[in-house]
N, C-alpha and C positions, 0 to 999 in steps of 0.2 A: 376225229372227223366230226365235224359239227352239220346238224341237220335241222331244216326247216323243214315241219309239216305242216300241210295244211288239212284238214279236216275234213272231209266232203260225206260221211255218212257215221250215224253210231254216238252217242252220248257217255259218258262215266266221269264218275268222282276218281283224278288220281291224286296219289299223293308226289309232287314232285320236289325233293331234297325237303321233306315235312310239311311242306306248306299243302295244303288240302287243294285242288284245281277241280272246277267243275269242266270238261271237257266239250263242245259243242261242233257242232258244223259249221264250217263254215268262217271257223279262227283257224288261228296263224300262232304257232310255238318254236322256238327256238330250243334246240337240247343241245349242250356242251359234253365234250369229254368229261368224264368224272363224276355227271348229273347224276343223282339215284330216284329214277321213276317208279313207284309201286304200284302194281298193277291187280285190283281185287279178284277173287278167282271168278266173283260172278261178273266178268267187265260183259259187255255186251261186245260185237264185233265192230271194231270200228275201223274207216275205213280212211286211208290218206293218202295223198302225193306225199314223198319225199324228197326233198332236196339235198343230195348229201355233197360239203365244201369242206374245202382246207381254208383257212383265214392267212393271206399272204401281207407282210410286212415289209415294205420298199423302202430298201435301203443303200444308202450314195458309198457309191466309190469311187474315190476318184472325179469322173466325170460323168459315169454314168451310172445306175440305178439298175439293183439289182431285186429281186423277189424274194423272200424270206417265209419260209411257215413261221408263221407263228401262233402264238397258245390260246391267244384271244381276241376277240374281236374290240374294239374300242369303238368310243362315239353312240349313237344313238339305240344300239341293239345291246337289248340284256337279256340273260337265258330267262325261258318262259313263255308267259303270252306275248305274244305281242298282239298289240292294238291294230286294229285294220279298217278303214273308213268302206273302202267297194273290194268285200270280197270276189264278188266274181269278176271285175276286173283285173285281181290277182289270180284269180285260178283260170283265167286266160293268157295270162303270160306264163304261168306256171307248163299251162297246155304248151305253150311255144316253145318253152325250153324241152320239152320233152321231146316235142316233134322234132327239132334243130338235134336232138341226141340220139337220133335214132336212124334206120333204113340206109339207104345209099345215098341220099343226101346228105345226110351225117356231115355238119359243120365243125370246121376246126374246131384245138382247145383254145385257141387265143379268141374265138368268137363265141364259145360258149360261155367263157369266163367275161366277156362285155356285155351279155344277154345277161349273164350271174349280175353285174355290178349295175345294169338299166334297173335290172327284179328289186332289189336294194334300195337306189337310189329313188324308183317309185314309193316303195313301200314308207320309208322316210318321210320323202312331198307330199303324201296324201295321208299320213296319219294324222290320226283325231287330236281337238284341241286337247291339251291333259290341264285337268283342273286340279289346283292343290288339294294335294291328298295328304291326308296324315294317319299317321297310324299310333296307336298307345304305344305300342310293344317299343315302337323305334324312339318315340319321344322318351319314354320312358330311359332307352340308353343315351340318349343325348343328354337326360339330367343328371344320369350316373356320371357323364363323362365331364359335366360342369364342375359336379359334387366335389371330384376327386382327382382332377387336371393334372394336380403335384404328385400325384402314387403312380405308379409304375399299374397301367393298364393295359391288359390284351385282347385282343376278342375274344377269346373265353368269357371275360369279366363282363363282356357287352352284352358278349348273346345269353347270358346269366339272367343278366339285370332284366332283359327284354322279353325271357323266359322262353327261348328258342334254341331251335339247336345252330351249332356258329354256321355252318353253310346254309343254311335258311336263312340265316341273320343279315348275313355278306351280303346274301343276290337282293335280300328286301331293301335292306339301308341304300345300297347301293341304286339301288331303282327307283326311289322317293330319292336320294338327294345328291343321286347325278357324282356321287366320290365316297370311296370306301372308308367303313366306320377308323379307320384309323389316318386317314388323311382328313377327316372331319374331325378327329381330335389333335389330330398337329394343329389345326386352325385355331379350336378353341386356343391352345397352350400360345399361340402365337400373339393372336388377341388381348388374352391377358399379360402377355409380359407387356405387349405397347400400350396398354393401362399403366403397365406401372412406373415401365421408361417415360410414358409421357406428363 
């Protein structure tokens, strides 16, 4: 089950898959199956909406298209924070779903899951410009991976080089450059043979 919180009371440092999170009011977090969130004994209480989804994958047969769970979400959502331009325009839709899921009005699952994909689809349109960002640790495995294109490399060897643990390594490369460290090294390897073909 995959869940977006949002924040509305309560600060901590957590550690989410290594990477150090300052936690605030008022953001917006994605947590995936398999995530490992560390939570310190002194956290303070804090306090959130949660949104808890299955990720559906539509898929053709035939002629018509059917729903799939699937394991991950694709596209513009990576586990973590995510960036939010008007939170409280988000935690008023957030409110809306909540209302729509609840009492004797209680709306169908086929309208709560179009209210799910509107939540989405806003969040998306109105996220903040992203300015390039770089990081040592990641460049740092991009030069491993220049270094040594022709040796047989794994992510072990990346998140080594970058001096992270490999699932920290994944979600970060991954979030700076939009394709996982080893489909950024099929590229490189790609690269260089049409250097040499050409």
């Amino acid at each position: 089950m995959h869940v977006l919180c949002f924040i509305l009371e309560g600060e901590a440092s957590l550690l989410i898959d290594g990477v150090l999170c300052r936690i605030r009011p008022f953001e917006l977090y994605l947590l995936v199956p398999g995530m490992i969130v560390d939570i310190p004994d002194r956290c303070s209480t804090i306090t959130y909406y949660g949104l808890f989804f299955e990720p559906v994958m539509l898929m053709k047969e035939g002629k018509r298209f059917e729903g799939v769970k699937s394991l991950s979400l694709s596209g513009a959502f990576l586990p973590g924070h995510i960036p939010i331009r008007q939170p409280q325009q988000v935690l008023q839709r957030l409110l809306h779903m909540y209302d729509q899921s609840r009492g004797a009005a209680r709306a169908d699952a086929f309208s709560l899951r179009l209210l799910l994909e509107e939540f989405i689809s806003f969040i998306i349109a109105n996220a903040p410009e992203q300015r390039a960002a770089s990081d040592e640790r990641i460049e740092r495995s991009i030069l491993y991976m220049k270094e040594n294109y022709m040796r047989k490399i794994n992510i072990d060897h990346l998140a080594e080089a970058a001096e992270m643990t490999t699932t920290a390594y994944s979600r970060l490369f991954r979030k700076m450059k939009v394709a996982s460290p080893i489909e950024y090294l099929s590229q490189i390897r790609m690269d260089k043979a049409k250097q040499i073909f050409d």
